[in-house]
N, C-alpha and C positions, 0 to 999 in steps of 0.2 A: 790352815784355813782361817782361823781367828785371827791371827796375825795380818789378815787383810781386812780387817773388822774394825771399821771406825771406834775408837772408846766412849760410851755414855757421857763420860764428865767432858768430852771434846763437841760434841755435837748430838743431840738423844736422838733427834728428828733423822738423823743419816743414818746412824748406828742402826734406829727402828726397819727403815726400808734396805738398807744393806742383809739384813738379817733376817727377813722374810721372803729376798731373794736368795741369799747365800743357803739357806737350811730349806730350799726347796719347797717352800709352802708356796708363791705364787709369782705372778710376775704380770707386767703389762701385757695388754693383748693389741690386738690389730685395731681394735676398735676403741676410739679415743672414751675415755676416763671408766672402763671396763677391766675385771681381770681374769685372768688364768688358774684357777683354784689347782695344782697338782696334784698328785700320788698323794704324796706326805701329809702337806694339807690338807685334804681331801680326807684323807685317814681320820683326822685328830676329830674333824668336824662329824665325819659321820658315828665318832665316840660318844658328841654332845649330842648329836640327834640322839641315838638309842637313847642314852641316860634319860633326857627330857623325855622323850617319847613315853618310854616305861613311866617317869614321875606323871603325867599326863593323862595316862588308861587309868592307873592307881586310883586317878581321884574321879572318874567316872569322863570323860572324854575321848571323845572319838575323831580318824582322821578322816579327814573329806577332801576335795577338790574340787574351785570352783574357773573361771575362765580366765583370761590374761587380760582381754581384754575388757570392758566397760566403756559403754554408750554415755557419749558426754554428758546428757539427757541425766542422767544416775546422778553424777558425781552434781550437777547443778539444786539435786533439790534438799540438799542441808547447805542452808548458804557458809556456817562458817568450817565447815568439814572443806568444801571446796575451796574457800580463802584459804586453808591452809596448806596447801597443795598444788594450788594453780599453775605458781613458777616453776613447778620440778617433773610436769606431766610429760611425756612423751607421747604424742599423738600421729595415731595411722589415720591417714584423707585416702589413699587409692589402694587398689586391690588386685593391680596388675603392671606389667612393664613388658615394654613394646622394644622391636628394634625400630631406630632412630629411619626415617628415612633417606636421608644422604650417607646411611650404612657409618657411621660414630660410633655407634655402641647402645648401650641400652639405656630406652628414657624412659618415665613412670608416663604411662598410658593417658593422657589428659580426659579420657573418654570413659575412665575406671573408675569414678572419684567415688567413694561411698556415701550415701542417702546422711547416714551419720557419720561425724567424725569415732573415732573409738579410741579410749585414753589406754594406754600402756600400763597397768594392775601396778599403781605406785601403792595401793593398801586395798582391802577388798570390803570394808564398810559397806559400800553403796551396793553393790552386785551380789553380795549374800542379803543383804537383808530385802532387798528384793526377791529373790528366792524362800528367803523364810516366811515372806506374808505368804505363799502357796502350802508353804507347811504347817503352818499353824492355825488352824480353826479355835480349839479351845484348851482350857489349863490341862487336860490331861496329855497334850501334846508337848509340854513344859514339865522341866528344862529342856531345852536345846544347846548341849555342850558339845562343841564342834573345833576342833585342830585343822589346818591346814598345811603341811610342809613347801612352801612355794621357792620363786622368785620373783622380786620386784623392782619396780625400776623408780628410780627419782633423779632428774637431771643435775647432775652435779657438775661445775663447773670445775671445783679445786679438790682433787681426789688423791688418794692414798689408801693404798692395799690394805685390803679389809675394814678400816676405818671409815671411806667414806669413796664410795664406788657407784658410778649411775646404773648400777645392777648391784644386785646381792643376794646372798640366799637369805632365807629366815622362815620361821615357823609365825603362824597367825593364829591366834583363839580368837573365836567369837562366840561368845551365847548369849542365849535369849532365856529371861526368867518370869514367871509370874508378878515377883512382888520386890519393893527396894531394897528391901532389906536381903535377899537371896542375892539378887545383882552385885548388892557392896560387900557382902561376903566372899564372892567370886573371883569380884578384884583383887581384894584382900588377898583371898587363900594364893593365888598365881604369882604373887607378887611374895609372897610369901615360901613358895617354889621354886622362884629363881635366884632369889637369896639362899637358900639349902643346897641348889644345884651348883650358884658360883661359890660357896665357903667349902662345899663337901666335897666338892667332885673336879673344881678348877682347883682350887685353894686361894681364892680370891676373896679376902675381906669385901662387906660390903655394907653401908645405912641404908636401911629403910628409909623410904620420906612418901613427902607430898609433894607435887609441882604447884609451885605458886600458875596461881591464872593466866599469868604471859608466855610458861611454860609448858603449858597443858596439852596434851595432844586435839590436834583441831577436831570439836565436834564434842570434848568430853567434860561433863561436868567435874570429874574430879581423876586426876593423874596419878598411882602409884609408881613409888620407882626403886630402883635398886642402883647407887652410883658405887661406884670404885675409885680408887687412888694409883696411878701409875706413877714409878720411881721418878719420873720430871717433877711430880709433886701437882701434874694437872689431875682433872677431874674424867672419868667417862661415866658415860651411862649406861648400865650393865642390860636393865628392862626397864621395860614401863608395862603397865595395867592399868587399863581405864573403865572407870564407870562412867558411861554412857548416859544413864537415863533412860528418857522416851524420847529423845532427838529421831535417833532413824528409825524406829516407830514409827514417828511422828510422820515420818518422811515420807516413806515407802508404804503409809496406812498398815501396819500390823497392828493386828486387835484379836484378842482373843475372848474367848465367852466364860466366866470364871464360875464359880463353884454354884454362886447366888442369880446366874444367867445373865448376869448382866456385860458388856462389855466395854474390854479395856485395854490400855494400850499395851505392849509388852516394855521392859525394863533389859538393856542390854551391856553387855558388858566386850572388851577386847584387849588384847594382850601379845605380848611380842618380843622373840631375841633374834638378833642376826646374827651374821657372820661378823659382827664389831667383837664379840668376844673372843675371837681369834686374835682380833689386835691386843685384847686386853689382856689376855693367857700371856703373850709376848711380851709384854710392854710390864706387867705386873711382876713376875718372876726372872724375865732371863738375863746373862752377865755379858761382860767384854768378851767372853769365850765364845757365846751361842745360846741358842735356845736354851731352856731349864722349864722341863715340862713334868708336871705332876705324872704319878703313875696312873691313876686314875684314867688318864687320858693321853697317856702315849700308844701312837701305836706300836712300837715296841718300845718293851720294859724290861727286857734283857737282853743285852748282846753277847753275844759267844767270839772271841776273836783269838786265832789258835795261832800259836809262835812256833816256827819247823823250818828243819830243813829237807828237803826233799820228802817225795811224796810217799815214801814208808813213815816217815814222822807224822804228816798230815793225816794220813790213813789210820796212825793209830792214835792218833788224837779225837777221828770224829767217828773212831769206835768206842771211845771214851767217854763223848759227850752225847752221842744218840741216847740213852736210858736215858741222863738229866734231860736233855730236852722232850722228850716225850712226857716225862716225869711233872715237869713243869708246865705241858700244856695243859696236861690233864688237870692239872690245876687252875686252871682260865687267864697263866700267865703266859703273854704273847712274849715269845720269846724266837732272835733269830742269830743262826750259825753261822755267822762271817767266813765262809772257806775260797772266797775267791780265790785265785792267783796272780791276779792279775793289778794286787794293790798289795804295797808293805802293808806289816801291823802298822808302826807308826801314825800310816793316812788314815789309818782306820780308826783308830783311837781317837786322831782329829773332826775325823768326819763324824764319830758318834758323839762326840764331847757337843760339837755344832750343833748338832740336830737334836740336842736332849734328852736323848737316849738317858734314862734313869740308874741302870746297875750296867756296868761293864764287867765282861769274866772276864780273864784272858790265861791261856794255859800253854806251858810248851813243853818242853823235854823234861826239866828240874821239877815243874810241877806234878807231869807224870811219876818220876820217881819218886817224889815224896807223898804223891796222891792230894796236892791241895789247887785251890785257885787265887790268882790272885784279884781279889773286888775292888770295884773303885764307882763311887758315888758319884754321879752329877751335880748332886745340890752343892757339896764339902769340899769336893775333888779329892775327896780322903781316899785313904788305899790301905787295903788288909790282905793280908792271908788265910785261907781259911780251909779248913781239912775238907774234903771231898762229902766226908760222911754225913758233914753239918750244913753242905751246900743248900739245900732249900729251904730250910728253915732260917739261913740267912737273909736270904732273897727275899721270904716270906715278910720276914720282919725290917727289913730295909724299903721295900716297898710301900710298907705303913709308916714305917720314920720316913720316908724322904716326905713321903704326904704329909703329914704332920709339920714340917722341920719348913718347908717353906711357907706354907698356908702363916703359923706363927713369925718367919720374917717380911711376909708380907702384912701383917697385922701389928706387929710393932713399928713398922714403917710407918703406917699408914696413923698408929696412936699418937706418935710422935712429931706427927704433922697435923693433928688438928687444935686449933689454938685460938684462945677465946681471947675477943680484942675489947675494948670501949670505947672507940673514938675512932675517925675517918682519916688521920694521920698514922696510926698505928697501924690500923687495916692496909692502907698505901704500902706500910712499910714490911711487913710482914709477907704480902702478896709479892714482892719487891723480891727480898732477899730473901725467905724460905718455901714462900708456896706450899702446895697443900690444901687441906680445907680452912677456911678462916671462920669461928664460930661466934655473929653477931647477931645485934638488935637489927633488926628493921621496923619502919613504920607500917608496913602490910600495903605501901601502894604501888600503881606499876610505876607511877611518875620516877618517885625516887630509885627502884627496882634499874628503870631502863639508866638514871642518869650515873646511878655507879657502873654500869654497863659500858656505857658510854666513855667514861673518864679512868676505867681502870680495865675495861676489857673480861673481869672476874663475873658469873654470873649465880644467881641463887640456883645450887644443884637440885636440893628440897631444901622441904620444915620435914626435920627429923622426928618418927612417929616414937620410938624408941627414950625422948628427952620428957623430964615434965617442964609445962610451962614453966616461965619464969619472966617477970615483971624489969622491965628494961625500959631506957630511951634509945630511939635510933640513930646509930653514928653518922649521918648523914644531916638530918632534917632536926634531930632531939625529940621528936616529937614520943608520946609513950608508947609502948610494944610489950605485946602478953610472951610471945617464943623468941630465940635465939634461931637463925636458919644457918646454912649451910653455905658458905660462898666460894669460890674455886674458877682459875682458870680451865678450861676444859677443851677435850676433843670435839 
């Protein structure tokens, strides 16, 4: 199966979409720049839901659902919420379809058009917080900490599976706070959650940062984010969490009555992963062979794949491995018993190697008489033998090494590619021939921000919260500069 796998160092961009079809996570659908989530993928994803979900209640937040759609009316009254969003909206005008009268086929009803047009829920800003001014009279109705699991649509013209789709899944926070200070904490703390969930639970190194202003999510006074490093040596953006303000307060009249009676506006916050960290899980860990998927978030973490001949062999093979498997659920390892017939081991070996299957058994005859298994790691592709008696305490501890074991080669990658420049020929040349993040001065303006934009395609990922100041001129302009930011080609 690998073997029909474009290689990384020949082309990353094929290999990426080869390997997302080939290992069954998704594929194109009928509907132009849309996709197919499958089984497998579907699996792995709804591993991240739980995980977040759980980190999510933890900290005091709740799920809720809100409508798909949104009255144009909404998304117009924060003007720069709307400027940032306008080109990606997807818009319903009619509310029925007619057979054609010369019998064609079916046409949208010219006689159906709706009073309002209604925008396609590309983010839920406007349409919750219109809902929250009915909720909120005064502070004891505060906080309002509220999840969403949705899908959303933003029109996208040049698309790639899970990266960048005019639909996707993704979860939405929104809440409403008393005071700024509670607000900027909020952000904080989310942002602070989605880095713990991609270091601990993807194994995906990650920086903290800020979005520079050009970067911000529309509508927010201040952007936190969480970027990544995929093996191209481009940038993604793993989250963002933004503090708000009083913008859709402002908008939607939400005021609340405070302690002293007096009233005021409320202070909001929002925050967000999609299904891009499916690309990134890919894109971060896996080889020329296939997928390499943390245990954390495989859906399965052990394979059982039995070598026999005829079905007295088989037979007493998977009276062999019934107690381990049971043994092993019981322990909340997903684990499953390959006994088809109807595929060699061989394919089978290939097929889980592909799909990053974390621990392989496999046992036959020899292994029955001497009572061992033979292991074999997806991360190492190493292979051992191991006595029967000591089998899950292997597993056990191979499942914490393999987590480990990539998390730290994704993190020496990613060390090893960030590289502090002082000049705008260095920077060219760097971004050039190794890629990566490149760690510079800037002047702090959009001017010069957009013009390296422009002339190198690299753009500011964050200002890293993690760095202390430090006193620079900018490789561009010279002009002087208090931080060193973050610069990267990106997804």
């Amino acid at each position: 199966m690998s073997k029909n796998l474009t290689k990384r160092s020949e082309d990353y961009s094929k290999w990426y979409n080869e390997l997302v079809v080939k290992a069954d996570l998704a594929e194109n659908s009928g509907v132009r720049g849309c996709m197919v989530i499958k089984p497998y993928g579907y699996a792995i994803w709804e591993k991240m839901q739980a995980a977040l979900d759980t980190m999510f209640k933890e900290t005091g937040h709740e799920n809720a659902y809100f409508p798909l759609f949104i009255p144009k009316s909404y998304l117009s009254k924060e003007a720069s919420h709307v400027e940032g969003f306008a080109k990606e909206c997807a818009v319903v005008t009619h509310y029925r379809l007619k057979m054609a009268e010369d019998g064609s086929g079916i046409i949208v009803d010219p006689d159906a058009k709706l009073e309002e047009e209604l925008i396609v829920r590309p983010t839920s800003e406007t349409i919750i917080w219109d809902t929250y001014r009915k909720w909120i009279q005064s502070y004891r109705d505060l906080p309002i900490l509220i999840n969403q699991w949705a899908n959303v649509v933003r029109w996208e013209m040049r698309t790639r599976l899970f990266l960048r789709t005019a639909e996707f899944l993704w979860q939405e926070g929104h809440t409403a706070h008393a005071t700024k200070n509670e607000a900027v904490a909020e952000a904080e703390q989310m942002m602070n959650i989605y880095a713990e969930f991609a270091e601990n639970h993807m194994a995906v190194p990650v920086i903290k940062g800020l979005k520079t202003e050009t970067e911000r999510f529309a509508g927010a006074i201040e952007t936190y984010c969480i970027e990544a490093l995929m093996q191209d040596g481009k940038a993604l953006q793993a989250g963002t969490s933004h503090f708000l303000g009083q913008n859709f307060a402002k908008a939607f009249d939400v005021k609340f009555t405070s302690k002293e009676g007096k009233q005021e506006l409320v202070w909001a916050t929002s925050w967000g992963v999609s299904t891009r960290l499916m690309g990134a899980l890919v894109m971060t860990h896996s080889d020329d062979k296939g997928l390499v998927l943390p245990p954390k978030l495989a859906p399965i973490q052990v394979v059982i794949v039995p070598i026999y001949k005829g079905d007295d062999q088989l037979d007493a093979i998977s009276e062999r491995i019934a107690p381990l498997v049971k043994e092993l659920r019981a322990k909340g390892v997903s684990v499953k018993y390959d006994n088809r017939d109807t595929y060699k081991p061989g394919f089978k070996f290939a097929e889980y190697e592909l799909k990053g299957v974390p621990i392989r058994l496999a046992i036959g005859q020899r292994d029955m008489d001497n009572g061992t298994f033979e292991v074999a790691r997806r991360d190492t592709l190493e292979k051992e033998t191991v006595q029967a008696d000591e089998i899950v305490a292997k597993i056990e501890f191979l499942l914490e090494d393999i987590q480990k074991n990539i998390f730290k080669k994704a993190l020496d990658y990613r060390e090893n590619h960030i590289t502090e420049v002082e000049n705008y020929d260095e920077f060219k040349e760097i971004l050039e021939n190794k890629g990566g993040f490149i760690s510079a001065h800037w002047d702090g303006t959009p001017e010069t921000e957009e013009r390296i934009k422009n002339e190198t395609k690299a753009t500011i990922r964050c200002i890293p919260i993690d760095v202390k100041p430090e006193n620079g001129v900018c490789i561009l302009t010279g002009k002087p500069s208090k931080n060193r930011v973050l610069f990267a080609k990106a997804y």
